[in-house]
Backbone as numpy.savetxt, mean C-alpha at the origin, in Angstrom:
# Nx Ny Nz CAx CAy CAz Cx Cy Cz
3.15 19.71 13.56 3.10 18.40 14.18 2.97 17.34 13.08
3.72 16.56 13.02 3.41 15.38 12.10 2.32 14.43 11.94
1.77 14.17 10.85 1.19 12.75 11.02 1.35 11.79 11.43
0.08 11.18 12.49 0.36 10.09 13.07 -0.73 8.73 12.76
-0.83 7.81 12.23 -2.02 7.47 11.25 -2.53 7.05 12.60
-4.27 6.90 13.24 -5.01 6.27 13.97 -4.58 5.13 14.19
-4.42 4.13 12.95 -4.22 2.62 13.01 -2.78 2.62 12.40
-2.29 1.07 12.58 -1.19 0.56 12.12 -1.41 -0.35 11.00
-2.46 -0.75 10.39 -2.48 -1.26 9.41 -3.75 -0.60 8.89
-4.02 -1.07 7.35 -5.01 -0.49 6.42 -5.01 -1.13 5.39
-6.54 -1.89 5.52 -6.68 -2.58 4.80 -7.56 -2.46 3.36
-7.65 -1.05 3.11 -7.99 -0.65 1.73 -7.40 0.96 1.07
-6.59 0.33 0.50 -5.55 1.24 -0.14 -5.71 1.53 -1.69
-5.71 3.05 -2.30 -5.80 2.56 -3.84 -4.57 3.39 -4.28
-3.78 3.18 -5.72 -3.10 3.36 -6.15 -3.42 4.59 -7.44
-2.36 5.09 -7.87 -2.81 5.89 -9.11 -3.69 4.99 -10.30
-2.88 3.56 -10.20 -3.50 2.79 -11.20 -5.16 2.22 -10.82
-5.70 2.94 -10.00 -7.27 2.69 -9.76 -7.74 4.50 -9.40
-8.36 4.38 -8.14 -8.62 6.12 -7.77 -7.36 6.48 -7.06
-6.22 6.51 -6.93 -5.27 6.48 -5.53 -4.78 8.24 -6.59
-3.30 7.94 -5.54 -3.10 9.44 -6.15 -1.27 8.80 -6.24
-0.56 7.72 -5.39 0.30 7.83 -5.72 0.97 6.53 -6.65
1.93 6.29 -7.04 2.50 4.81 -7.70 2.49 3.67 -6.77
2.73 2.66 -6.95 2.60 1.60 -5.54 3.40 1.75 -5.18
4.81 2.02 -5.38 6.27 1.92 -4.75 5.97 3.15 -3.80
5.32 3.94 -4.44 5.38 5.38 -3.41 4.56 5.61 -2.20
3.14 4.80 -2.36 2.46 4.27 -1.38 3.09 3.64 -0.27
3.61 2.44 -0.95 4.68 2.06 0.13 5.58 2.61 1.29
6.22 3.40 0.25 7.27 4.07 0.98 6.07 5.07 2.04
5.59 5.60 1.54 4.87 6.70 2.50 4.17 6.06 3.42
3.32 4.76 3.12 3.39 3.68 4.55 4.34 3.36 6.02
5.23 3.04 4.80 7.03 2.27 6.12 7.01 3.59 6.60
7.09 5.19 6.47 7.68 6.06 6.48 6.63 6.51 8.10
5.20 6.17 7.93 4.33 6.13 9.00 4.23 5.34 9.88
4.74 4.36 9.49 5.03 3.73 10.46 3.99 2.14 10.75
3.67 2.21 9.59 2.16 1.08 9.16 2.97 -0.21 9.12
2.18 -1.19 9.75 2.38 -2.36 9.32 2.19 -3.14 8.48
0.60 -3.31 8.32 -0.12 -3.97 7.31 -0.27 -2.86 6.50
-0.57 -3.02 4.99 -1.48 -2.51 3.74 -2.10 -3.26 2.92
-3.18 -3.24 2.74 -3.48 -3.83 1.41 -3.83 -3.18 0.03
-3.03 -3.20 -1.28 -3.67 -2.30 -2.07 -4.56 -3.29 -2.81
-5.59 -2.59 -2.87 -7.26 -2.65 -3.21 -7.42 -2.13 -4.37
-6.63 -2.30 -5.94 -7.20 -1.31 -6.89 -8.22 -1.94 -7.64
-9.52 -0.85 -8.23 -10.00 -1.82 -8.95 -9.65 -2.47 -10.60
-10.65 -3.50 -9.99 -10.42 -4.41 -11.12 -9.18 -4.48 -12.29
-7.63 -4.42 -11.47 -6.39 -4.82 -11.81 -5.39 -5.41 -10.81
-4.86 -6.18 -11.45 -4.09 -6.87 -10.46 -3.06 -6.03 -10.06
-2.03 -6.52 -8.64 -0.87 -5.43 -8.65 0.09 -6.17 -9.21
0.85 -4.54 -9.77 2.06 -4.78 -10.21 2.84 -5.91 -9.76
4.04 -6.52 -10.37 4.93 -7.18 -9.78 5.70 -6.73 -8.78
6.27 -5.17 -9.16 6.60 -4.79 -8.06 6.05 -4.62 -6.73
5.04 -4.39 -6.24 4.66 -4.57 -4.93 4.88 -5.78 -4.03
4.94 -7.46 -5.00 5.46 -8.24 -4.83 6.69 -8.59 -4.59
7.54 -7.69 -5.17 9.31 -7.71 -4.89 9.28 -6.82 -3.59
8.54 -5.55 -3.62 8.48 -4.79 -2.36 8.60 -5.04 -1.17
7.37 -5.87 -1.06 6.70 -6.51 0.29 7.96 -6.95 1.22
8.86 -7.70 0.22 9.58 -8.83 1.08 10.53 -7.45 1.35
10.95 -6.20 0.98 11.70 -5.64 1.34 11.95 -4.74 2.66
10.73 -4.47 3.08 9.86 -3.78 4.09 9.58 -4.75 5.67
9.45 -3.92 6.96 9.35 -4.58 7.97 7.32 -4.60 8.46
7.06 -3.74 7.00 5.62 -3.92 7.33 5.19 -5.54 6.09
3.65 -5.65 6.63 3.25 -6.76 5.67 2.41 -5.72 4.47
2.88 -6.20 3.22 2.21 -5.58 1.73 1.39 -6.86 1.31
-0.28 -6.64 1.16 -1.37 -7.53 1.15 -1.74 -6.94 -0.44
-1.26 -7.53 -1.53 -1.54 -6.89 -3.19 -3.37 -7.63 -3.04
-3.99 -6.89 -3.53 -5.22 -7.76 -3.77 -6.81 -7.05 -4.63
-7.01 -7.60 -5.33 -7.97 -7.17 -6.69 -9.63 -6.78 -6.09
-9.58 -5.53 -6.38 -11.21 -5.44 -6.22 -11.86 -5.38 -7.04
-13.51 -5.80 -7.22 -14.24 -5.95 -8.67 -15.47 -5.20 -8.21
């Protein structure tokens, strides 16, 4: 049976570049792929990539880049 996430958005996400496990592009994709609307990635104390910024606009979900300290 597939994954079906509880919620449609999630608003604390981390990336390889903090504790996460995947790249942001790949996060992404494995988001849209669930079917999520919102994300926000939450890494700490670094900003996100540019790319997540080119991403966002590519996607029918919303991508929320944003710095935790």
């Amino acid at each position: 049976m597939p994954y079906k996430p509880n919620y449609l958005c999630d608003l604390y996400c981390h990336t390889n570049r903090s504790d996460g496990n995947d790249e942001p592009a790949e996060l992404i994709e494995k988001a849209a792929k669930l079917g999520m609307k919102v994300i926000a990635i939450t890494d700490y104390d670094i900003v996100p990539p540019r790319d997540v910024k080119k991403r966002k606009e590519d996607r029918s979900m919303q991508v929320c880049p944003q710095l935790r300290h």
